[in-house]
C-alpha positions in Angstrom: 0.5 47.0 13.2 2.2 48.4 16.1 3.0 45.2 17.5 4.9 43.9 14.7 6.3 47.7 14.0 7.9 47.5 17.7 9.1 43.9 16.9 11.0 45.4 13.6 12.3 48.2 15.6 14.2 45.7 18.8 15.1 42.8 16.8 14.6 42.8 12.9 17.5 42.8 10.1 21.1 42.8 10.9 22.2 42.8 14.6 22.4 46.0 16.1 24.1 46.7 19.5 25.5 48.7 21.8 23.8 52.4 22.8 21.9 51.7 19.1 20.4 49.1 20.4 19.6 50.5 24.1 18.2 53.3 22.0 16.0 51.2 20.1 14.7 49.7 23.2 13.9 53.1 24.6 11.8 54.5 21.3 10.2 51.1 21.9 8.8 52.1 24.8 8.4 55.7 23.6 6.4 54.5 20.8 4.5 52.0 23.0 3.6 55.0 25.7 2.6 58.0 22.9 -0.1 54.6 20.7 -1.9 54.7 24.3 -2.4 57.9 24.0 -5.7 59.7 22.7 -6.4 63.0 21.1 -9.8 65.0 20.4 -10.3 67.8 18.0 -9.3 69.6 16.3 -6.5 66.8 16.1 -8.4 64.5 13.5 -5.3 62.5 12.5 -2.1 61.2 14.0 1.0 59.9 12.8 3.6 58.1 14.5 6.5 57.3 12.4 7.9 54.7 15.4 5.0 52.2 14.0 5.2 52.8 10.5 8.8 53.5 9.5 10.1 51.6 12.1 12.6 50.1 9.5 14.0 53.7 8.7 14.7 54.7 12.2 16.5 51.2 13.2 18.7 52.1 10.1 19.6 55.4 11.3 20.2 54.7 14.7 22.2 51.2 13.6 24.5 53.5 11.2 24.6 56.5 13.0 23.6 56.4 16.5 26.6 54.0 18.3 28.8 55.2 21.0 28.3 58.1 23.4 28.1 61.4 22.2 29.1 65.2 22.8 26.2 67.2 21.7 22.6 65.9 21.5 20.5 68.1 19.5 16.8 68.1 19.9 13.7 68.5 18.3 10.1 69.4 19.5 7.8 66.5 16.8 7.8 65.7 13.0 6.8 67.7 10.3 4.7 65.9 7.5 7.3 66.4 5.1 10.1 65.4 7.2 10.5 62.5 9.8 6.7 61.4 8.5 8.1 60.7 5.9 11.7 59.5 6.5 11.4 58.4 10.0 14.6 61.1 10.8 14.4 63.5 12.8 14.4 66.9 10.9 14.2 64.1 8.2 14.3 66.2 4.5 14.2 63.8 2.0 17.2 64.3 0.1 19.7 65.4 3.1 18.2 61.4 3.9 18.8 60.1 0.9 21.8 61.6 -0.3 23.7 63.0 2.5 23.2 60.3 4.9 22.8 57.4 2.4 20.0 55.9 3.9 17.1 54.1 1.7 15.0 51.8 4.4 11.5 51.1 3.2 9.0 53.3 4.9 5.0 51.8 5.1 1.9 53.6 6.0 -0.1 55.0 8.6 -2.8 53.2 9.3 -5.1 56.0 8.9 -3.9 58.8 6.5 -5.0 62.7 5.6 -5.5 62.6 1.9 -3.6 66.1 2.4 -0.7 64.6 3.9 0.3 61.3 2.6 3.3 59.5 3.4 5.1 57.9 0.6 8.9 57.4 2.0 11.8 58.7 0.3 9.4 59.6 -3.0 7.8 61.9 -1.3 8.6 65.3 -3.6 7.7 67.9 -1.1 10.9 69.1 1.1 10.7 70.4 4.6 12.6 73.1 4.9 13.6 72.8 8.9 15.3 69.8 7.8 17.4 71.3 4.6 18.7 73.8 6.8 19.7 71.9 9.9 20.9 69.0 7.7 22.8 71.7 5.4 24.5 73.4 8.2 25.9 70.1 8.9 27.0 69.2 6.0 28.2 72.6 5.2 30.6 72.2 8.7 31.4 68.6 8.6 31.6 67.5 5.2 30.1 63.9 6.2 27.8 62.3 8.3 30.7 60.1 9.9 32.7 63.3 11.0 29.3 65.0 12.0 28.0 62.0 13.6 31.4 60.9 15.9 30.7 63.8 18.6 26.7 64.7 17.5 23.5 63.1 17.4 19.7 64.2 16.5 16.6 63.3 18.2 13.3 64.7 18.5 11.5 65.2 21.6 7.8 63.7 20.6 7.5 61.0 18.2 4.4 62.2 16.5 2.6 64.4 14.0 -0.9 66.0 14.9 -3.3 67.0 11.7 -6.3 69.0 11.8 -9.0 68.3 9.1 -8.2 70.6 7.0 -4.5 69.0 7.1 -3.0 72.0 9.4 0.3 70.6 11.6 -0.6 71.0 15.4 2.6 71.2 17.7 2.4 69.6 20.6 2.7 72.7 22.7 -0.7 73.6 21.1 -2.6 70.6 22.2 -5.2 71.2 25.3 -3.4 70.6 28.6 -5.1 67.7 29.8 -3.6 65.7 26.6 -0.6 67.7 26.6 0.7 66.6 30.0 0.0 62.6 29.4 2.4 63.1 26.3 4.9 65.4 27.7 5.1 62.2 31.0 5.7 59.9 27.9 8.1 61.5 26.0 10.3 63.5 29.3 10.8 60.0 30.8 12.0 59.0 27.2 14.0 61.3 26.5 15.8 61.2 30.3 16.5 57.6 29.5 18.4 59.1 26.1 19.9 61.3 27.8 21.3 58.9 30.3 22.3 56.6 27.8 24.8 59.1 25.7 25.7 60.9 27.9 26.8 64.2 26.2 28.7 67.1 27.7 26.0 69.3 26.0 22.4 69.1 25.2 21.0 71.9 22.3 17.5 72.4 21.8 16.3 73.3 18.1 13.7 75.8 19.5 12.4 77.0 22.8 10.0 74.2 23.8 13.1 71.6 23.0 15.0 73.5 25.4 12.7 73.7 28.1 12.0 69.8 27.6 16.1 69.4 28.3 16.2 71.6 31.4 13.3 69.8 33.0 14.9 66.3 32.8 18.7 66.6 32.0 21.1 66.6 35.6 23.7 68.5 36.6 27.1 68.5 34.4 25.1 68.8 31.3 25.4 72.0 29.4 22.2 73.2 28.0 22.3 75.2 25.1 19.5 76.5 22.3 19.2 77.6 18.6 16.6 79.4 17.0 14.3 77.2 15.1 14.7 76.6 11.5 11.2 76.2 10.6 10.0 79.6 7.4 7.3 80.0 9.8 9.6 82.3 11.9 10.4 85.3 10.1 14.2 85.5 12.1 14.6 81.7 10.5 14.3 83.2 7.2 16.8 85.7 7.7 20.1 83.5 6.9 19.4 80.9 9.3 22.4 78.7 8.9 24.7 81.3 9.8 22.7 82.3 12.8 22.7 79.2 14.4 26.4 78.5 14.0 27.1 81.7 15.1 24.9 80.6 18.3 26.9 77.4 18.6 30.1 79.1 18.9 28.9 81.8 21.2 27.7 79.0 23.7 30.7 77.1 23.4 29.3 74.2 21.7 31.5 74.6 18.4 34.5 76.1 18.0 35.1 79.2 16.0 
């Protein structure tokens, strides 16, 4: 499986080129560094959308992720109702679907939690981090071309950690002698992104996001920060949208 998931994600379906392909060939190696990875308990199950929806995320980055960009905006890992399911970062099913247009087959981990089961873009459930970040772009921009000409989205870590009882484990909550292997893996891929688009600014979704950005981007990068979208912060809950535009524009990141 992840063999022939990595082959999809470099080469399958309609040529791709440019920084969408040089991306491609980076999460390549991203996904290839985070499967040699190992994880005790309580982690029972892990999920790496890079293997299994390796079709969705060659679609977004083949429509959406071309050219160098302004602002890269980034996220910590998946949620299970999000990129687990869409293979997008911040990936809410219908801002997928129907905002950005995109409808690329998603298959199966090979080992699922009968709590958290991945079935693409029918999955019902909606991740809320997702709707609101994907909102507040479609609320400024209008569409994904106009959002997507100076921005792009990308998440720090590739996958989703599941305790038994079906409880999301961050990354940041993982023991330290696991943690460290993965934050290696992901820094180095993320630098490599960085590199590759180079954007005038670099935003992270979140505290751990930003601290990821400051410890590999260079000087001449701006490095800015929202607050997390994610109900399980009670500021998030308190008009979120508006608070993180306003943030934007305070940092200098949007315009008023």
């Amino acid at each position: 499986m992840p063999g022939q998931a990595r082959k999809r994600l470099a080469a399958a379906g309609a040529p791709i080129g440019g920084h969408a392909a040089h991306a491609l060939s980076i999460l390549d190696g991203l996904r290839a560094g985070v499967d040699a990875l190992s994880f005790g308990e309580p982690v029972t199950h892990v999920y790496n959308p890079l293997d299994y929806a390796a079709d969705a995320v060659r679609q977004y980055f083949g429509r959406f992720g071309d050219g160098p960009r302004r602002v890269l905006l980034l996220g910590m890992n998946p949620g299970p109702w999000g990129m687990a399911q869409t293979g997008v970062p911040f990936g809410e099913v219908a801002a997928v679907r129907d905002w950005l247009g995109l409808d690329a087959a998603v298959g199966r981990p090979r080992r699922q939690h009968p709590k958290r089961p991945v079935q693409g873009l029918d999955c019902e459930r909606s991740e809320v981090s997702g709707r609101r970040l994907w909102g507040l772009f479609a609320g400024r921009f209008g569409t994904p071309e106009r959002f997507f000409a100076g921005h792009l989205v990308l998440n720090h870590c590739p996958l989703v950690f599941m305790e038994e009882s079906g409880r999301n484990r961050t990354p940041d909550r993982l023991p330290a002698a696991e943690r460290q292997p993965l934050l290696d893996v992901c820094d180095r891929a993320l630098e490599r992104l960085v590199t590759l688009y180079r954007p005038q600014w670099c935003v992270g979704i979140g505290g751990y996001a930003e601290q990821r950005l400051r410890a590999v981007c260079g000087d001449g990068i701006r490095i800015g920060r929202v607050l997390h979208p994610s109900p399980a912060s009670p500021a998030a809950n308190r008009g979120w949208q508006e608070q993180a535009q306003a943030q934007l524009v305070q940092q200098g990141v949007w315009e008023d």
